[in-house]
C-alpha positions in Angstrom: 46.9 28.5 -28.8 47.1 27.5 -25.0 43.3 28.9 -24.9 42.3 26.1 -27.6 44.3 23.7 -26.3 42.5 24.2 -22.8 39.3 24.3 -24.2 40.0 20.6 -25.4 40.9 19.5 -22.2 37.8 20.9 -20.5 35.9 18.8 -23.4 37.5 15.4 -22.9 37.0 16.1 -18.9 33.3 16.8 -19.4 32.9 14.0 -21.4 34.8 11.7 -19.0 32.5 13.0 -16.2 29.2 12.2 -18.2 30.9 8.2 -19.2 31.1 7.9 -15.1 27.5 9.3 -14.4 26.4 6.7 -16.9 28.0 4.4 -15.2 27.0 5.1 -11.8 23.2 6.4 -12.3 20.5 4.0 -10.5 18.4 2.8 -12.6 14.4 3.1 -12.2 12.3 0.4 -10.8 11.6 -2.5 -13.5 14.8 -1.5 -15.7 18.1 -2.8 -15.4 21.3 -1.2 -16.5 22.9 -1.9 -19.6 26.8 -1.6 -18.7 28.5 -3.1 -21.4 27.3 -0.5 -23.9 27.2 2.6 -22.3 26.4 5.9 -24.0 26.4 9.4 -22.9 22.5 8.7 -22.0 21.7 6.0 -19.5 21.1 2.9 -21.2 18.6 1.4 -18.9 16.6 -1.7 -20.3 12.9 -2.8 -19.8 12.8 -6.3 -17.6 10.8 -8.8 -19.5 7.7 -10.4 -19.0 8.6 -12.8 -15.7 11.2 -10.8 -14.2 11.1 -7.8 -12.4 13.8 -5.4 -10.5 13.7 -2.3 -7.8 15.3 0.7 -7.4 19.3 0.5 -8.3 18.9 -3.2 -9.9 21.5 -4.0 -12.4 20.0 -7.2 -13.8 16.2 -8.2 -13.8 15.4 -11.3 -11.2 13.1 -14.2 -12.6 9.9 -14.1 -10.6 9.1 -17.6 -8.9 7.0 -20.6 -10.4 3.7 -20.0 -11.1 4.2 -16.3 -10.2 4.0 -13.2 -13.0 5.5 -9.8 -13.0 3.2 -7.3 -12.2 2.6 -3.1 -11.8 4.8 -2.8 -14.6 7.5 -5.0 -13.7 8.4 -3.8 -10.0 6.9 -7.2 -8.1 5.8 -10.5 -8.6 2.1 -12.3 -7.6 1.8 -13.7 -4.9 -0.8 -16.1 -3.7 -3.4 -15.6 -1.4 -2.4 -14.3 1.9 1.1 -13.1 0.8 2.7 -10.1 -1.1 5.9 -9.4 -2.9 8.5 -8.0 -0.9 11.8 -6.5 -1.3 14.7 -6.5 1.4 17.4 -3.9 1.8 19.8 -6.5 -0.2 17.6 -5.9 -3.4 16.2 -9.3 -2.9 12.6 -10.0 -3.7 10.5 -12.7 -2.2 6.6 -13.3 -1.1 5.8 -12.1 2.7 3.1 -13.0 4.3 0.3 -10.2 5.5 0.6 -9.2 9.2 -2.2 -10.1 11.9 -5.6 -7.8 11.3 -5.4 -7.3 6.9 -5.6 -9.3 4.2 -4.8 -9.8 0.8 -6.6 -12.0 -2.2 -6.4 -12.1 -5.9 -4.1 -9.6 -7.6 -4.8 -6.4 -5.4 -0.4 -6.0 -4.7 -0.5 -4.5 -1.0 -2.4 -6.1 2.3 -5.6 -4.5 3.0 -6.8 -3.7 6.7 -9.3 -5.8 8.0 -12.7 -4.2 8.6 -14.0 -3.1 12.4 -14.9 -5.3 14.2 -13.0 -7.7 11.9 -9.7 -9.7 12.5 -7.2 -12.3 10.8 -4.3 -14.3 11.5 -1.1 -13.8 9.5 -0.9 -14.7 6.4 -4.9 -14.4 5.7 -6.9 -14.0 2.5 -9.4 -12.7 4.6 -10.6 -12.1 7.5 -12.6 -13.4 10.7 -16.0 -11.4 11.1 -17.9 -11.6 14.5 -20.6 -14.0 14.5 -24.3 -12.8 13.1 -22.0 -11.4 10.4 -19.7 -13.5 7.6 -16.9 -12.4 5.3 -18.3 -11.8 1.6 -14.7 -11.5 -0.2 -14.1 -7.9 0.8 -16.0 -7.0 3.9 -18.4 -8.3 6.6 -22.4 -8.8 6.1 -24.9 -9.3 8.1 -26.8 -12.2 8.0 -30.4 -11.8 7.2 -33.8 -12.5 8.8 -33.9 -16.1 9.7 -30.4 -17.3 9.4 -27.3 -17.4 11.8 -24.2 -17.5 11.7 -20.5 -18.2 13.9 -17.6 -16.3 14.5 -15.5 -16.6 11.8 -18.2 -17.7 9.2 -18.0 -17.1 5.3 -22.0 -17.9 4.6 -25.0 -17.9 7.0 -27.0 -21.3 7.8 -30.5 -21.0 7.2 -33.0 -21.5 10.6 -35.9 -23.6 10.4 -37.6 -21.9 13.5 -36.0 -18.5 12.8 -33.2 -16.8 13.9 -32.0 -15.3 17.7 -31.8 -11.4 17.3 -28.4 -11.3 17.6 -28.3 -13.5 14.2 -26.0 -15.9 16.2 -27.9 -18.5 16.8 -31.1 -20.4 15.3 -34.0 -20.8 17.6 -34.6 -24.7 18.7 -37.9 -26.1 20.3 -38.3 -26.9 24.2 -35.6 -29.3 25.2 -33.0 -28.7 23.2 -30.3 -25.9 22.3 -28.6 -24.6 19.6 -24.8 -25.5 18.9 -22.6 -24.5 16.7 -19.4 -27.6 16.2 -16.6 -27.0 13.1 -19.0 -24.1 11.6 -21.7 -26.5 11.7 -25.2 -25.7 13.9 -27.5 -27.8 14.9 -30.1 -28.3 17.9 -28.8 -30.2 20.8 -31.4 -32.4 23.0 -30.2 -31.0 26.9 -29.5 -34.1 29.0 -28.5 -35.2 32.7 -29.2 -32.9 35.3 -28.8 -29.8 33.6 -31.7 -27.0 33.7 -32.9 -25.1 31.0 -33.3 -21.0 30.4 -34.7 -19.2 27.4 -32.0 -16.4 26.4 -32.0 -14.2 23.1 -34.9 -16.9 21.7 -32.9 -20.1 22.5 -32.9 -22.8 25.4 -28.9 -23.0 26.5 -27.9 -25.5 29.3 -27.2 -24.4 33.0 -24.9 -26.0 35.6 -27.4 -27.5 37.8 -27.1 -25.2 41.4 -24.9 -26.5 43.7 -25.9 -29.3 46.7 -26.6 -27.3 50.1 -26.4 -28.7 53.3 -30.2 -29.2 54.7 -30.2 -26.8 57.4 -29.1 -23.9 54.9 -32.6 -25.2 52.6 -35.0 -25.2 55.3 -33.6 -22.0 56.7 -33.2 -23.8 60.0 -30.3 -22.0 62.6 -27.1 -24.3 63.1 -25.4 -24.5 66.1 -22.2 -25.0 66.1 -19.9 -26.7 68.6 -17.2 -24.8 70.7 -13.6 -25.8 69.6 -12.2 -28.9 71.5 -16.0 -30.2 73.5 -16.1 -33.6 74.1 
């Protein structure tokens, strides 16, 4: 008798114990925990379309406007530049990307920019040296007879053919190439300053500076002796 009526107790105890693991289980990411109808089995519920969770969520959050759930209900898009972030408090919320990667239409992590590539935070992309330009995913060099600027997202097409570098377009005698706001053009040198042919272009030079006569012709200079009359 005492046998049976222990091996009811241990029942009910083992049952109790599996009510409070219901209870207390964390739930998977993109489910939220059912609590007010608790079963033996964790009752954990999908999130709906719009709303997403993490690890140990008991209710789904609402992603933002104009944001969607995504990789199956564990983040939310993001725009350009930015990806879904949790914080240790279980709050969600779109973070920029760090300096040096990048992050565009619905890829869900930042990439890392290219070498000899960089960005500022919060890119969608990223700066590429000049000769080169960003094509969505990586940097290209510009071809035969077109330049390009640091930073560019295209090349500009040279009338007179490119520098080999790519950075530059060549410009006739008396005038230099000049790249203003992403824009080149040739620039007509003016005043005083000289002109050099470097890497297939004419660039302007600080005229030389003005020398006293004596140093030009090479002629000795005799100085004075402290305090003559």
């Amino acid at each position: 008798m005492k046998f049976q009526h222990v091996k009811s107790v241990l029942k009910d105890l083992l049952l109790s114990l599996d009510l409070l693991v219901a209870l207390a289980v964390l739930v998977s990411s993109g489910m939220e925990h059912n609590a007010r109808n608790v079963k033996r089995e964790q009752d954990c519920n999908n999130c709906e379309a719009g709303s997403v969770s993490t690890d140990g969520s008991l209710i789904c959050s609402v992603c933002p406007s104009g944001s969607s759930s995504a990789d199956e209900n564990t983040s939310c898009t993001c725009p350009d530049g930015l990806i879904w972030d949790w914080n240790k408090s279980g709050e969600g919320s779109c973070k920029p990307c760090l300096p040096g990667t990048f992050k565009r239409d619905e890829i869900s992590t930042c990439q890392v920019c290219p070498e000899g590539s960089t960005s500022f935070s919060g890119s969608a992309g990223c700066s590429c040296s000049a000769g080169f330009f960003w094509n969505g995913t990586q940097c290209s060099e510009c071809e035969e007879g077109t330049a390009s600027a640091e930073g560019a997202t295209e090349c500009a097409a040279c009338s007179l053919g490119s520098a080999g570098d790519k950075a530059s377009c060549t410009c006739s005698t008396g005038v230099f190439w000049k790249w203003e706001d992403g824009t080149g053009y040739c620039a007509p040198c003016t005043g005083k300053h000289l002109q050099k042919r470097r890497h297939g272009i004419f660039v302007r030079l600080a005229p030389p500076p003005q020398l006293p006569p004596q140093v030009l012709l090479n002629v000795p200079v005799t100085l004075e002796p402290s305090g003559a009359i």
